[in-house]
C-alpha positions in Angstrom: -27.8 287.6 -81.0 -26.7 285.8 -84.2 -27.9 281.9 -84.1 -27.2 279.7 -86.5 -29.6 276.1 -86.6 -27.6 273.5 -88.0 -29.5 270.3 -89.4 -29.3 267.8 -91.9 -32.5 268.3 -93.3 -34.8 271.3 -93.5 -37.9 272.5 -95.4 -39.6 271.0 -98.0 -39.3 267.9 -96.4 -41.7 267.4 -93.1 -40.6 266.1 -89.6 -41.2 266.5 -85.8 -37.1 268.3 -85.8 -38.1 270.7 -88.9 -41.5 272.0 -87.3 -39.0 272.1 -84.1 -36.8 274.5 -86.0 -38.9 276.7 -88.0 -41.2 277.4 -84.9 -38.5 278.2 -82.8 -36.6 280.1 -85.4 -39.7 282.0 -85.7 -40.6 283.2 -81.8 -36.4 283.8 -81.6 -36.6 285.9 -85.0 -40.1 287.4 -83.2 -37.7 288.5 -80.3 -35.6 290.3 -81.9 -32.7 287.7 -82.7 -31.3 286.6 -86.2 -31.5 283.3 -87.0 -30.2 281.1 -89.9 -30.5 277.5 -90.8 -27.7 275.8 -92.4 -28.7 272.5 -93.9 -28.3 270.9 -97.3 -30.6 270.4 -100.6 -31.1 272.0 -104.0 -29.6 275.2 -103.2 -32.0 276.6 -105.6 -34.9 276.1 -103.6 -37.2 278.5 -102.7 -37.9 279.2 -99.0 -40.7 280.8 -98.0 -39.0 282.1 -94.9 -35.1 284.3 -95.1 -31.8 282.8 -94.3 -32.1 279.1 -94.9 -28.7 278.6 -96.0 -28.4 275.3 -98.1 -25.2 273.4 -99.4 -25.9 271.0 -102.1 -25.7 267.3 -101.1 -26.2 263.7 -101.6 -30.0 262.6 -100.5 -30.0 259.6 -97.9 -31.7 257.0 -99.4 -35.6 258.0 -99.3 -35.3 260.0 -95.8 -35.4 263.7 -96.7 -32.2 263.9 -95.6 -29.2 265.2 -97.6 -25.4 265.1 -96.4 -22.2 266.5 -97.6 -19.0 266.5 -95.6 -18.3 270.0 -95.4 -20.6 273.9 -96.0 -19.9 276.0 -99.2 -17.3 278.5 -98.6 -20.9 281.0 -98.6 -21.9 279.2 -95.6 -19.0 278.5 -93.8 -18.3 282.9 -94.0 -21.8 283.3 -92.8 -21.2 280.4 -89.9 -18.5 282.0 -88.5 -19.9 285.2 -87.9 -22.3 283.2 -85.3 -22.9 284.0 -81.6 -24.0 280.5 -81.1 -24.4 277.2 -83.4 -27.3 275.5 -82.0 -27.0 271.5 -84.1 -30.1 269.3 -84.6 -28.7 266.0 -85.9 -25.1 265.0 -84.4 -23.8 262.8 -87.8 -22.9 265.6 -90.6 -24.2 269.0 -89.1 -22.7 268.0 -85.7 -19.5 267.0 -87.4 -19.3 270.3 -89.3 -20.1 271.9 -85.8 -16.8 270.6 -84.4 -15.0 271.5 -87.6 -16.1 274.6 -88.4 -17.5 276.6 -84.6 -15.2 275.0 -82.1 -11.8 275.9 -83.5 -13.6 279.8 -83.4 -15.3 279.7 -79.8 -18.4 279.5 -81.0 -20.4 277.8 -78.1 -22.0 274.5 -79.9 -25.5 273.4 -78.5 -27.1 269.8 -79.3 -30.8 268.7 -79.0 -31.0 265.4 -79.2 -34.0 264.6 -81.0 -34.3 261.1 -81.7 -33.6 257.6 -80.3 -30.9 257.1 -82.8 -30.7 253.4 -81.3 -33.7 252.3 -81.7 -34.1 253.9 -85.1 -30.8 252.1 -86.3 -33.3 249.4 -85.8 -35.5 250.2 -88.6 -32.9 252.5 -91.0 -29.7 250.7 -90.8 -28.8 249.8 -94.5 -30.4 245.6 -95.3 -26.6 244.2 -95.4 -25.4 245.4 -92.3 -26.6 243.9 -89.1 -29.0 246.0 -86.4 -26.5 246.2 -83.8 -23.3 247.6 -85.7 -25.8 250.6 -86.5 -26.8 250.3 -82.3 -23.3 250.2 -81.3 -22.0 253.0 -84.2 -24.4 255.1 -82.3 -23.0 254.2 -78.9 -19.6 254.9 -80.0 -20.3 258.2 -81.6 -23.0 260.5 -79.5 -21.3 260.5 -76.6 -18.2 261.5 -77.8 -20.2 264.3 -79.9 -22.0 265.4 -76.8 -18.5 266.0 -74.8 -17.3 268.1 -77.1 -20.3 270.3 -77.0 -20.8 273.5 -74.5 -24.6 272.2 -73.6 -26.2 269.0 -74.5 -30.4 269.6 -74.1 -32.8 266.7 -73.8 -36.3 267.3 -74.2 -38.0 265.5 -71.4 -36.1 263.1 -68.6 -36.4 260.0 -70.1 -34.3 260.9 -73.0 -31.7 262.7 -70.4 -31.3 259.2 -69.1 -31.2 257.7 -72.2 -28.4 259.5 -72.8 -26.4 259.1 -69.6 -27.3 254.6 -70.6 -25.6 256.0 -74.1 -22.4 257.3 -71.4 -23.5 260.8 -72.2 -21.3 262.0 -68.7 -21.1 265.8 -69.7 -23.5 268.6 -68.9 -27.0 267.4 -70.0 -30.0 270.2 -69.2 -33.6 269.6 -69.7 -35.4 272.1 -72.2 -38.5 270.8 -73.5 -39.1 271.3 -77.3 -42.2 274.3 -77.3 -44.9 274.4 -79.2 -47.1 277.2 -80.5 -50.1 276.0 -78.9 -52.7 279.0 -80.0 -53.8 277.3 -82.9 -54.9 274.4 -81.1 -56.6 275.8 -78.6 -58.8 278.2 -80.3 -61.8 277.3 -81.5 -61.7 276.1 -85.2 -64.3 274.3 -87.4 -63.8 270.7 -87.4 -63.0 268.5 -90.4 -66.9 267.2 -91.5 -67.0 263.7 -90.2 -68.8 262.7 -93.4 -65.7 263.9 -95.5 -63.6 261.1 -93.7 -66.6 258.1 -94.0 -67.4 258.5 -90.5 -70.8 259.3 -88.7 -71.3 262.4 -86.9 -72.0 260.2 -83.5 -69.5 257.8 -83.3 -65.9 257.9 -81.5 -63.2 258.9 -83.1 -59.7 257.8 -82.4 -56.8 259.4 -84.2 -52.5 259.0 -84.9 -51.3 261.8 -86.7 -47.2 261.7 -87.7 -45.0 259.9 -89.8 -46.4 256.7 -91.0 -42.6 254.7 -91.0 -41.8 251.4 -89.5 -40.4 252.8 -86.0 -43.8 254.2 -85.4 -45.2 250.8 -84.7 -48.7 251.1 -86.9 -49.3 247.8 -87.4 -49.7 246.9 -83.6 -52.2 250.1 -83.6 -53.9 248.5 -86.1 -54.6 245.0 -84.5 -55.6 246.8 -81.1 -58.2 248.6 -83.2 -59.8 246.0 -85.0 -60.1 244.4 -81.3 -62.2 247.3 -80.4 -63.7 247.9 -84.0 -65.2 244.3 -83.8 -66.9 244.8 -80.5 -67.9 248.2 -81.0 -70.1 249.6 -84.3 -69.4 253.3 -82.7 -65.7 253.9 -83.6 -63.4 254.9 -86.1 -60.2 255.5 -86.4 -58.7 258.5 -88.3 -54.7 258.3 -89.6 -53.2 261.4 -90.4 -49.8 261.8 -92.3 -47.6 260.0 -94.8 -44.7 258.2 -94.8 -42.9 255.1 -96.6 -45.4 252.8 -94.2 -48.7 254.1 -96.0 -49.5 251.3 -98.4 -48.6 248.7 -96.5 -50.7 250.0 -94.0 -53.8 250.4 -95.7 -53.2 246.7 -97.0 -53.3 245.1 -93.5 -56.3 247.4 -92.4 -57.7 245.7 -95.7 -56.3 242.2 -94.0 -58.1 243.1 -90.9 -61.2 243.6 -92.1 -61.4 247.7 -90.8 -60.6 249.4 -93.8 -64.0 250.6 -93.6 -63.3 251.9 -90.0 -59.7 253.6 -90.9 -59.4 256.7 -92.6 -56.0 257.7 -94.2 -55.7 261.4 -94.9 -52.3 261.2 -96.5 -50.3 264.5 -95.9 -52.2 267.6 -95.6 -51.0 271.5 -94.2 -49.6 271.8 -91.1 -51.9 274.7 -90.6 -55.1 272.4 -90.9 -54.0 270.1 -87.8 -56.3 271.7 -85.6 -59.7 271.4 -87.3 -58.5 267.7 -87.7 -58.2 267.2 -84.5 -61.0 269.1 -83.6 -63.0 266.1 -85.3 -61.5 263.6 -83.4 -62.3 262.5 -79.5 -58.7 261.0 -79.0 -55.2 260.3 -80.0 -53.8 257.3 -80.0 -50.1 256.4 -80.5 -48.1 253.1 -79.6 -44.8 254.4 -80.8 -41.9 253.8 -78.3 -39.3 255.7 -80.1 -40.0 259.0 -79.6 -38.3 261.9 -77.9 -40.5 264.7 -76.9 -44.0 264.3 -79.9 -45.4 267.0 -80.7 -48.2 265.5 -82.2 -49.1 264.3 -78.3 -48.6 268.5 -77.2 -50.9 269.5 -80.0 -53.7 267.2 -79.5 -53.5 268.1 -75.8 -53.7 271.4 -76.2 -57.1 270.8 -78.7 -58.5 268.7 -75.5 -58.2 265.3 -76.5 -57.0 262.3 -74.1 -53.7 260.4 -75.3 -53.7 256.4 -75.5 -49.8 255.8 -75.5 -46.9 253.3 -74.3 -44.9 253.6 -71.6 -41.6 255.1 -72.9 -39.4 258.1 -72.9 -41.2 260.8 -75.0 -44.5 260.0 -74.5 -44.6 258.7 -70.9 -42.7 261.7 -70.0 -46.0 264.1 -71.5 -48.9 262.0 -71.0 -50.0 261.6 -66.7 -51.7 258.0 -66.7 -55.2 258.3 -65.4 -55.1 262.1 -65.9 -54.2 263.3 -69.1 -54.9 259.8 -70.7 -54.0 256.8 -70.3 -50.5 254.8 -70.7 -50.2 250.7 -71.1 -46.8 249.5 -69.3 -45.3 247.4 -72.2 -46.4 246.3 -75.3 -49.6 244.3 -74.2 -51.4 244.1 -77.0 -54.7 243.2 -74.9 -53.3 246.2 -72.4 -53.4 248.5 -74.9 -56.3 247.6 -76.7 -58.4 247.4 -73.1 -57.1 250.6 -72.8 -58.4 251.9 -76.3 -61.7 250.4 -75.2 -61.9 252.6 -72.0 -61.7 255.5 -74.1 -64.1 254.9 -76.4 -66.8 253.5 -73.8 -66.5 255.9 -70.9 -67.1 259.8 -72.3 -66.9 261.2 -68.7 -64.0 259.8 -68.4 -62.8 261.5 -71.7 -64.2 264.6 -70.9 -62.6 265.0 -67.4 -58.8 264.2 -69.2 -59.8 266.5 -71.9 -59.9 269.6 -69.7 -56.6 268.5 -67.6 -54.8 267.7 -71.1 -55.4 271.2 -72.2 -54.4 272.5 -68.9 -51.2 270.3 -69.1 -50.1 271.6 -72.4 -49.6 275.0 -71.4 -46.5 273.6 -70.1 -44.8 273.4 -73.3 -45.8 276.5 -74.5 -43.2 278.2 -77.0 -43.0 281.8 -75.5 -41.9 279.7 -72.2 -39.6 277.2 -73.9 -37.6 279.9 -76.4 -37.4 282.2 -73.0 -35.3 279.1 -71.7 -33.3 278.4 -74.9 -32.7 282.0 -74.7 -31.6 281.7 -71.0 -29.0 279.0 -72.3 -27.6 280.7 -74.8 -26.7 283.9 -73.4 -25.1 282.0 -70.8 -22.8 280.2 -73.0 -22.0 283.4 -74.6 -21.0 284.9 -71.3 -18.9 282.0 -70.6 -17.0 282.4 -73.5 -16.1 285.7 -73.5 -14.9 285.8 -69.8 -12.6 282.3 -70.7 -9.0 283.1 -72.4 -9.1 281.7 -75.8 -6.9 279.5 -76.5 -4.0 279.6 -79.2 -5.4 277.4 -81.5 -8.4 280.2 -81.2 -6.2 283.0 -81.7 -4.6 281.7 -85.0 -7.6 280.9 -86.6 -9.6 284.2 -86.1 -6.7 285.6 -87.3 -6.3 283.5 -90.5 -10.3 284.4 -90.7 -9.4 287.9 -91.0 -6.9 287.3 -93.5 -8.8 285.6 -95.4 -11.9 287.5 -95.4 
């Protein structure tokens, strides 16, 4: 099977949907598929994995993100040749989608990654108000979804998200995997003393994307509410992201910078000996879709403090694999922080059932499904007639090839 991953943005640049790729492109390429990326970027950048297909384009502002309205004519002869175009962000790869696989039969799948209304919230350019971005969204993914074979959310909060969007059209729940071996095994923790904490005290930690829709600040302030009670706890923050400074300037406000320890970015592949060091996660986004930053510190045995909301409420079972406050409660939460750090039974009994929970989302399962999907959609397609508009373009293809 040919698979092409379509997404705005790809390698260098770091993200929950770029992990999701590259992992997934790996246990499909494992199986015996091809896979390509199409994205855009300096199209003379070195991977250091084969066929990442990039067409030059505009960067968006600061994100990572490039765009262009259309593939070179390299990529759009190597999209067409596709068994199934499988898009990761609905504005420019999901347009190109429609443009370039539909006319062709190519079945078109969409994961839908991220709550692009709430994160019109934070990213919608300063001139234009919040809720044109929130209702642009609205007016576009649903009419993107339609015209796609198979629309996948990653957990059933975000398949109802989607049907409050007026998603109407086939929507099928495939969590995102994750390779979970790595976090599992046993690995030598980060030295406590390398991050300014004590060997015996607890250690709280947020690993992802330090940006405004990940809602640090209120992490903070429920910290130093625990930090001020408690001489035993520390909290460890790893990642980067446009947020950092600004970050490390209220801890400094709040009088924990002493207690917080910013790691900035660091390689993937040294996750787990991070977590390793750490007792907990801790999160109080509310915009995600399916973390993987909650799967991964599951799978290393560590309880999840979150917020009730799709994505993480959808992972984390309250009272078993952690704990989860109902709203944003900022004394909820922070009693909730306290639990953790007072009560280590209670850790260690959610610590073995987090682990066990993971195995869920393990990537041999989840690729087995996506696989499942596909082939399905590819069977479809060649039992339905294809249509004339179909006909004449696989014919001007061969023409023009």
């Amino acid at each position: 099977m040919r698979i092409g991953m379509m997404a705005d943005g790809y390698k260098p640049h770091v993200s929950g949907v770029t992990i999701h790729i590259s992992l997934n492109k790996q246990f499909l390429e494992q199986a015996g598929h091809e896979v390509f990326v199409f994205t855009f970027g300096d199209e003379g950048n070195v991977d250091d994995e084969p066929n990442v297909i990039r067409t030059p384009g505009m960067p968006l502002v600061d994100s990572g993100i490039y765009f262009n309205l259309r593939y070179s004519p390299k990529a759009q002869r190597l999209l067409r040749t596709m068994d199934v175009a499988h898009v990761h962000h609905p504005f420019f790869s999901g347009s190109l989608a429609l443009r370039y696989c539909k006319p062709r039969g190519i079945p078109i799948v969409f994961t839908n990654h991220t709550r692009y209304d709430l994160y019109a919230q934070f990213y919608t350019p300063e001139p234009i108000p919040d809720v044109i971005g929130d209702v642009v969204v609205r007016a576009f993914v649903p009419k993107f979804c339609r015209a796609c074979d198979l629309v996948i959310a990653p957990s059933p909060g975000i398949k109802e998200v989607l049907r409050k969007f007026g998603v109407d059209g086939n929507v099928e729940i495939v969590p995102n995997g994750v390779d979970l071996a790595p976090f599992q095994m046993q690995v030598e923790p980060i030295q406590r003393a390398e991050l300014g904490f004590q060997g015996d005290q607890v250690i709280l930690t947020y690993m992802g994307r330090l940006g405004p829709e990940k809602n640090l600040p209120f992490l903070l302030r429920a910290f130093k509410g625990v930090a001020l009670t408690y001489d035993h706890v520390g909290l460890l923050i790893v990642g980067d992201g446009p947020e950092r400074e600004n970050l490390v300037e209220q801890a400094r406000l709040l009088g924990i910078a002493n207690r917080v320890h910013f790691t900035g970015m660091i390689p993937y592949s040294q996750l787990p000996r991070y977590l390793a060091a750490a007792d907990a996660f801790v999160t109080a986004s509310v915009t995600e879709v399916h973390p993987l930053s909650v799967i991964e510190s599951m799978a290393a045995g560590l309880p999840v403090l979150g917020i009730q909301s799709p994505g993480v409420g959808d992972i984390v079972e309250h009272g078993v694999t952690g704990l989860i406050a109902p709203d944003q409660d900022l004394a909820v939460f922070t009693a909730g922080m306290v639990r953790l750090v007072t009560d280590p039974q209670l850790r260690n009994r959610m610590s073995e059932q987090a682990r066990a929970a993971a195995t869920n989302y393990a990537i041999e399962r989840t690729t087995q499904l996506i696989l499942e999907k596909y082939q399905q959609l590819i069977e479809k397609k060649v039992g339905k007639k294809q249509g004339l508009r179909t006909r004449l373009t696989l014919v001007v293809d061969k023409v023009l090839r």
